[in-house]
Backbone as CSV, one residue per row, in Angstrom:
resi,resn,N_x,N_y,N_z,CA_x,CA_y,CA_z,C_x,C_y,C_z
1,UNK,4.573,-13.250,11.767,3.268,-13.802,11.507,3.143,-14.035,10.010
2,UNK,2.579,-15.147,9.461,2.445,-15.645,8.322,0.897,-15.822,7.992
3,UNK,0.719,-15.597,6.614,-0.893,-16.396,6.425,-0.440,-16.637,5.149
4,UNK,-1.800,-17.266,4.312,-1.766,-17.930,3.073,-3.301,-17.452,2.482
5,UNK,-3.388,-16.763,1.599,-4.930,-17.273,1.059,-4.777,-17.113,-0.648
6,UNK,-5.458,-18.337,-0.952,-5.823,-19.094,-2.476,-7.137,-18.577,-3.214
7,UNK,-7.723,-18.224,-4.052,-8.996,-17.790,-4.722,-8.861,-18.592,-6.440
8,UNK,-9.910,-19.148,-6.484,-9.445,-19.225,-7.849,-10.449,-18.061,-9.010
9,UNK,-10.046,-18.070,-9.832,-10.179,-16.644,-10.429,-10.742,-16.958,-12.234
10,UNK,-11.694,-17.233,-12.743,-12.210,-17.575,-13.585,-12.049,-16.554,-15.067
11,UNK,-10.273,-16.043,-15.100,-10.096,-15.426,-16.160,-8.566,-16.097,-16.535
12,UNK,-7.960,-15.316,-17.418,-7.058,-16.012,-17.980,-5.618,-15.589,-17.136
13,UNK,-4.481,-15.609,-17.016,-3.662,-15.429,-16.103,-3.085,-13.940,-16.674
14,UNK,-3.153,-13.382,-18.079,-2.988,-12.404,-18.159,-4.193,-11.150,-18.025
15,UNK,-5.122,-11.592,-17.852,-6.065,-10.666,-17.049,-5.926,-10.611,-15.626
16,UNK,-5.899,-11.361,-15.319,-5.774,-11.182,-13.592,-4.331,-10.669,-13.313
17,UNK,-3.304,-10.277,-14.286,-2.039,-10.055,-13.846,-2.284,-8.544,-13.967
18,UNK,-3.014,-8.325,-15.237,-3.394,-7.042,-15.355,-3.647,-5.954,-14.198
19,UNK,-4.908,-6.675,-13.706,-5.568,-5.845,-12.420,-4.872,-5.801,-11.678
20,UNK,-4.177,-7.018,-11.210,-3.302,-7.251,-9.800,-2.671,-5.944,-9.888
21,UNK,-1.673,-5.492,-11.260,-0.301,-4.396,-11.162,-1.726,-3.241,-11.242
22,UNK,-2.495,-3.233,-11.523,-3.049,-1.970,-11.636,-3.497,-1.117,-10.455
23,UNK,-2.927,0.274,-10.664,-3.242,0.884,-9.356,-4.823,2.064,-9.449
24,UNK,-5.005,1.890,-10.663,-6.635,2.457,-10.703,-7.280,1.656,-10.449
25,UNK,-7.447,0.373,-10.159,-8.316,-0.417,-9.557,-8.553,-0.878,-8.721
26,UNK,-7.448,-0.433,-7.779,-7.400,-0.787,-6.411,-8.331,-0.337,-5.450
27,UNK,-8.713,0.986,-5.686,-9.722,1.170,-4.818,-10.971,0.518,-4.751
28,UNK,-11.080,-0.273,-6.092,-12.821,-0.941,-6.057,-12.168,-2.018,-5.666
29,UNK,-11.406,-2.659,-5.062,-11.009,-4.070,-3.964,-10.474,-4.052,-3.045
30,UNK,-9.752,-3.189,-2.964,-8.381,-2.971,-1.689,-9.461,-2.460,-0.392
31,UNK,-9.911,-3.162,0.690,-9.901,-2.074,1.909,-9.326,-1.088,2.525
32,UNK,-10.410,0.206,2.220,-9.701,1.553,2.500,-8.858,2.239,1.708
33,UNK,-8.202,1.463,0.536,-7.333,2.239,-0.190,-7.871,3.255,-0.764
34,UNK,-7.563,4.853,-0.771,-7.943,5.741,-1.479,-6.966,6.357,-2.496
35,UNK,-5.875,6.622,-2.772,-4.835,7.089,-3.396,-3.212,5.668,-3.554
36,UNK,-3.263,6.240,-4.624,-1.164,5.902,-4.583,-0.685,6.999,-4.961
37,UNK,0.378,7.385,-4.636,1.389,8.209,-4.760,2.848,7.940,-5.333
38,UNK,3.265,7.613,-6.006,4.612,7.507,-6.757,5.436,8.130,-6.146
39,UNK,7.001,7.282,-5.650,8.381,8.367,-5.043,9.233,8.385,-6.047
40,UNK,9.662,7.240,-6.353,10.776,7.032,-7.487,10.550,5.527,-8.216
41,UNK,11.093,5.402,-9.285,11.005,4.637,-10.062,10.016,4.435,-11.127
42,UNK,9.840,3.697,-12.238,8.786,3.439,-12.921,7.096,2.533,-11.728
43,UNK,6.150,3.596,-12.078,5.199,3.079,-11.236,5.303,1.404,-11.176
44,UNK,5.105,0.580,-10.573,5.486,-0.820,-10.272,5.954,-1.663,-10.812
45,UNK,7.022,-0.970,-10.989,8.694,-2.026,-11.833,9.507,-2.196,-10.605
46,UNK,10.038,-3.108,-10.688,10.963,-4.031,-9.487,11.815,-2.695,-8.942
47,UNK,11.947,-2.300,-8.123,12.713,-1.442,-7.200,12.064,-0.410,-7.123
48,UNK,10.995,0.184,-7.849,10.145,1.260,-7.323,9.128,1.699,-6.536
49,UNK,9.172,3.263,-5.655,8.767,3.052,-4.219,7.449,3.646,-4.294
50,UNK,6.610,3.665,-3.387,5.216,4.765,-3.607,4.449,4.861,-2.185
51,UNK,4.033,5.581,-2.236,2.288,5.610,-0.730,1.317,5.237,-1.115
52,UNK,0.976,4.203,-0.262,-0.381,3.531,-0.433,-0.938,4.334,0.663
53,UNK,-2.024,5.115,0.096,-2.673,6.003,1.326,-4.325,5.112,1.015
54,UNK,-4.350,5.266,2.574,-5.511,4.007,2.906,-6.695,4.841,4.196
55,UNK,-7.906,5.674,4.262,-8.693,6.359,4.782,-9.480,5.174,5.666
56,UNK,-9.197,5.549,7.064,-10.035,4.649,8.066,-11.513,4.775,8.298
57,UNK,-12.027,3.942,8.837,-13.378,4.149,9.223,-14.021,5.396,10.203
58,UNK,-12.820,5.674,10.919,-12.644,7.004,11.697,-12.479,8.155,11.479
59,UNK,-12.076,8.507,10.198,-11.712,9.090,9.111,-10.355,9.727,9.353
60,UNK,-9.490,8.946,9.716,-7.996,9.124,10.047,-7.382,8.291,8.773
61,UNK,-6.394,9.105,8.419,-5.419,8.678,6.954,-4.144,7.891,7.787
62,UNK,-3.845,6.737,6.878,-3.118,5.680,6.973,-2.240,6.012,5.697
63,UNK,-0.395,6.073,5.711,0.167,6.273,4.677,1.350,4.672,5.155
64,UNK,1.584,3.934,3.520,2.769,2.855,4.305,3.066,2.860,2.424
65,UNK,4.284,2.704,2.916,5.617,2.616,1.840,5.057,1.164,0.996
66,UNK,5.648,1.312,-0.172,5.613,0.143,-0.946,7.155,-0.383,-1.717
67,UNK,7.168,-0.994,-1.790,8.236,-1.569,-2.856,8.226,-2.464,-3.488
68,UNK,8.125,-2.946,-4.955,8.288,-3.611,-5.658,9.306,-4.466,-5.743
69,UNK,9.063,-5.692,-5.226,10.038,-6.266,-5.137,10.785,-7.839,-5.624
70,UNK,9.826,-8.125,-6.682,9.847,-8.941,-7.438,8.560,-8.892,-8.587
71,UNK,8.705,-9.100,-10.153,7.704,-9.651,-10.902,8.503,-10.219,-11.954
72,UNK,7.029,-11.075,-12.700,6.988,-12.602,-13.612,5.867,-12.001,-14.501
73,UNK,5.591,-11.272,-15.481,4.804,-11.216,-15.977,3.772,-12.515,-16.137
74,UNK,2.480,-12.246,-15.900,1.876,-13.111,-15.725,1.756,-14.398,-14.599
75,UNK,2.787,-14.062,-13.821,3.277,-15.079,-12.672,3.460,-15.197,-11.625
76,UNK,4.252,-13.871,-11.383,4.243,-13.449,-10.143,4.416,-11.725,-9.999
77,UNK,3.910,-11.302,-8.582,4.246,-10.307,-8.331,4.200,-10.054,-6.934
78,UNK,5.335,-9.303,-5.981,5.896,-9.262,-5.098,6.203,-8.271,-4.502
79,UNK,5.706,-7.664,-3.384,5.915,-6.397,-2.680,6.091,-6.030,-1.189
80,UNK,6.841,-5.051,-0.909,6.826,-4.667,0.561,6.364,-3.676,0.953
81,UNK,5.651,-3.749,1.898,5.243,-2.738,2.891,5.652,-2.202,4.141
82,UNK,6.317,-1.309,4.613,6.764,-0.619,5.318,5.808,0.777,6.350
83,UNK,5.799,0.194,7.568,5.312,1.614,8.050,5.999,1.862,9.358
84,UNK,5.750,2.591,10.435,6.780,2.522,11.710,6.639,1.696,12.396
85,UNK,5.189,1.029,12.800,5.157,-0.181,13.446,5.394,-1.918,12.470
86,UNK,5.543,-1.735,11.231,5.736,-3.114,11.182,6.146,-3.119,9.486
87,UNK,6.708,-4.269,9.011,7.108,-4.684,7.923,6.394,-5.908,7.133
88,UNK,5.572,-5.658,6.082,5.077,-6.697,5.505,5.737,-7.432,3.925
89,UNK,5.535,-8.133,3.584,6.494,-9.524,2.445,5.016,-9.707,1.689
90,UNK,4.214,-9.637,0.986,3.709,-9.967,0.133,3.988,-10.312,-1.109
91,UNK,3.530,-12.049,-1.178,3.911,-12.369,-2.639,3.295,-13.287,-3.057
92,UNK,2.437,-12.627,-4.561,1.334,-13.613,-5.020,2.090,-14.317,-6.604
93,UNK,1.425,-15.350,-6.369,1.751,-16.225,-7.787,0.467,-16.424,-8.258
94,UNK,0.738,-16.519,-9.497,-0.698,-16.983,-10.123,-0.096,-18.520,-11.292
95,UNK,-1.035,-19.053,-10.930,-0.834,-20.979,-11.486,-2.232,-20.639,-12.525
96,UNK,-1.660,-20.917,-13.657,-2.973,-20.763,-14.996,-3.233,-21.882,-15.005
97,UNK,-4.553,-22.235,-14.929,-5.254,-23.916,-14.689,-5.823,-23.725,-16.704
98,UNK,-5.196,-22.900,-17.270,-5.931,-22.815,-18.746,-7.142,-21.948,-18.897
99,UNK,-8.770,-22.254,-18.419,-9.597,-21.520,-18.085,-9.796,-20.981,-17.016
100,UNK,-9.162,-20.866,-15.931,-8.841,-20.177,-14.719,-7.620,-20.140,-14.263
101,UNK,-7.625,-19.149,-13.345,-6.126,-18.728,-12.715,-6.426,-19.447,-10.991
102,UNK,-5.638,-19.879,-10.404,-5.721,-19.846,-9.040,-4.392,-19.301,-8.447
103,UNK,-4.660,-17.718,-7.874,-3.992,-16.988,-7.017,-3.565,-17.341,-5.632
104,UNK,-2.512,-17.571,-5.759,-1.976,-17.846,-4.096,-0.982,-16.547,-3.517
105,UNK,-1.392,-16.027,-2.424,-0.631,-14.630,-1.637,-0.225,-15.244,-0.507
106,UNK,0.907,-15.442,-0.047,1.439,-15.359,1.071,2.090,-13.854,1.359
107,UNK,1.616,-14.099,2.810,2.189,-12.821,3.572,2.812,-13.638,4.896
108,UNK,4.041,-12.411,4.569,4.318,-12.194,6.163,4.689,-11.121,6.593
109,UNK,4.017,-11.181,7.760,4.102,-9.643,8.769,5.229,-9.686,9.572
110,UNK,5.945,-8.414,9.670,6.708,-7.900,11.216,6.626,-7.226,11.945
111,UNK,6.280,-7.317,13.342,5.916,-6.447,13.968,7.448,-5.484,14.432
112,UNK,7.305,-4.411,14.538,8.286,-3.093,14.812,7.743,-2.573,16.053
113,UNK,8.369,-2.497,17.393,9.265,-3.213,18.088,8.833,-4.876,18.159
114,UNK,9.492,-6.031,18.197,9.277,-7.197,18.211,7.927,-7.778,19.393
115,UNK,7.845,-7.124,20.379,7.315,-7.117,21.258,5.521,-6.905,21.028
116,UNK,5.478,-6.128,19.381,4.278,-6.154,19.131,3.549,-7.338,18.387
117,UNK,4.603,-8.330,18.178,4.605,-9.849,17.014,3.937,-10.320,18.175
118,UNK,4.027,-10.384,19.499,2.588,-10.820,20.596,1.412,-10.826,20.309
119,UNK,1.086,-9.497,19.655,-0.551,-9.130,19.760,-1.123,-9.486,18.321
120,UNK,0.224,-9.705,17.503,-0.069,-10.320,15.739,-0.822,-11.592,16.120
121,UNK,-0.382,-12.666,17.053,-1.349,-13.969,17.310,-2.826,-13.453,17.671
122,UNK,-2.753,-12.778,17.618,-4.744,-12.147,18.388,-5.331,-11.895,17.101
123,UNK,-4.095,-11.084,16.308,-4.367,-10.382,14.805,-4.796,-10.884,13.992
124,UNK,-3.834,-12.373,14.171,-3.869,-12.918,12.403,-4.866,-13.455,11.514
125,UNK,-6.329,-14.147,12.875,-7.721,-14.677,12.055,-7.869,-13.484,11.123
126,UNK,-7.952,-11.788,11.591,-8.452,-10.742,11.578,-8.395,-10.399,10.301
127,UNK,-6.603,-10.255,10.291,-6.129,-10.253,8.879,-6.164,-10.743,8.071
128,UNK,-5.930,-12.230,7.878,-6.136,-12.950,7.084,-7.825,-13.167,6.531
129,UNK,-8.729,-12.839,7.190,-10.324,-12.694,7.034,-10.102,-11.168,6.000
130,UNK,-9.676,-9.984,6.283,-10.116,-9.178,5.837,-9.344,-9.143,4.364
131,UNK,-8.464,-9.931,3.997,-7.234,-9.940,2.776,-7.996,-10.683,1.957
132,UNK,-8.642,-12.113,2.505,-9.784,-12.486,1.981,-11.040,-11.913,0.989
133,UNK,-11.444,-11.400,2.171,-12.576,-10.340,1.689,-12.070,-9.955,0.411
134,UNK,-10.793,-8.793,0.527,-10.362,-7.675,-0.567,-9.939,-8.830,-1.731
135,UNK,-9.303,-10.245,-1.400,-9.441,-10.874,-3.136,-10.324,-11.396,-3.603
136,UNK,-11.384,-11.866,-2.651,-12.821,-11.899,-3.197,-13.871,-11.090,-3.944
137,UNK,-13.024,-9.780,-3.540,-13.690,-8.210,-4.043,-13.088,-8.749,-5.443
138,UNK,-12.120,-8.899,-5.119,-10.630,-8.624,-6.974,-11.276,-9.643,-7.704
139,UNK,-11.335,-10.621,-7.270,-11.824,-11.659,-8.069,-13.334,-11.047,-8.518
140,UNK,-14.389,-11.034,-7.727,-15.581,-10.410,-8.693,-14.922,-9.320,-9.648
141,UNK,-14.571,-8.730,-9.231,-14.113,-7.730,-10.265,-13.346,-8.032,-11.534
142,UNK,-12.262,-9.150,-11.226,-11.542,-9.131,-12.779,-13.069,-10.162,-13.465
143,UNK,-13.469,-10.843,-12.721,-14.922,-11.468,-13.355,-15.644,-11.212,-14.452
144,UNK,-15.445,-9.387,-14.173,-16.608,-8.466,-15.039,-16.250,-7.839,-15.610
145,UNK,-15.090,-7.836,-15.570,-13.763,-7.094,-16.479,-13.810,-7.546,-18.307
């Protein structure tokens, strides 16, 4: 499963690159994110791993692997997510229009066993609505930054 979502972002491309790598700010955009946790490597330098621990509405804890897996200062930045049911590819670029940035994230999801990439077509308005939301959050936020 694939999506795409674009925001444009009314700061300069090294502010918005800022926040993006930043992991103290994640919680005022990210849905549910409450903690990161560091395993190895320099906190989000290309090959280093961590827990994104993410608290449900149920109040059940969500833990999924990260990896750094590409950056462009100012350009790009690129990561994976790992948990037992599925594998995610996230990778945002940012295009500096001069007085604004416009952020583009593609994702793609895998479902773990394959058999669950079925119920991803039911998923994907879902997801892609709520990823929305959280860069609409980011964007007000680097706004006021």
């Amino acid at each position: 499963m694939k999506f795409e979502v674009k925001i444009k972002i009314n700061k300069s491309a090294k502010e918005v690159y800022s926040a993006l790598t930043s992991t103290s700010l994640m919680t005022k955009w990210e849905s549910n994110f409450s903690a990161f946790n560091p395993i190895k490597g320099t906190k989000r330098k290309i090959g280093s791993t961590a827990f994104r621990i993410y608290k449900e509405g149920d109040g059940s804890t969500t833990k999924i692997k990260e990896e750094i897996t590409e950056k462009q200062t100012n350009k790009i930045f690129a990561y994976q997510l790992t948990q037992d049911n599925f594998m995610s590819y996230v990778f945002t670029k940012l295009v500096d229009k001069g007085d604004s940035v416009l952020l583009i994230e593609k994702t793609e999801i895998q479902f773990r066993p394959a058999i669950l990439g079925f119920f991803g077509i039911f998923m994907k308005g879902s997801m892609r609505k709520r990823r929305e939301e959280d860069l609409n959050r980011f964007k007000n936020l680097v706004e006021q930054l």
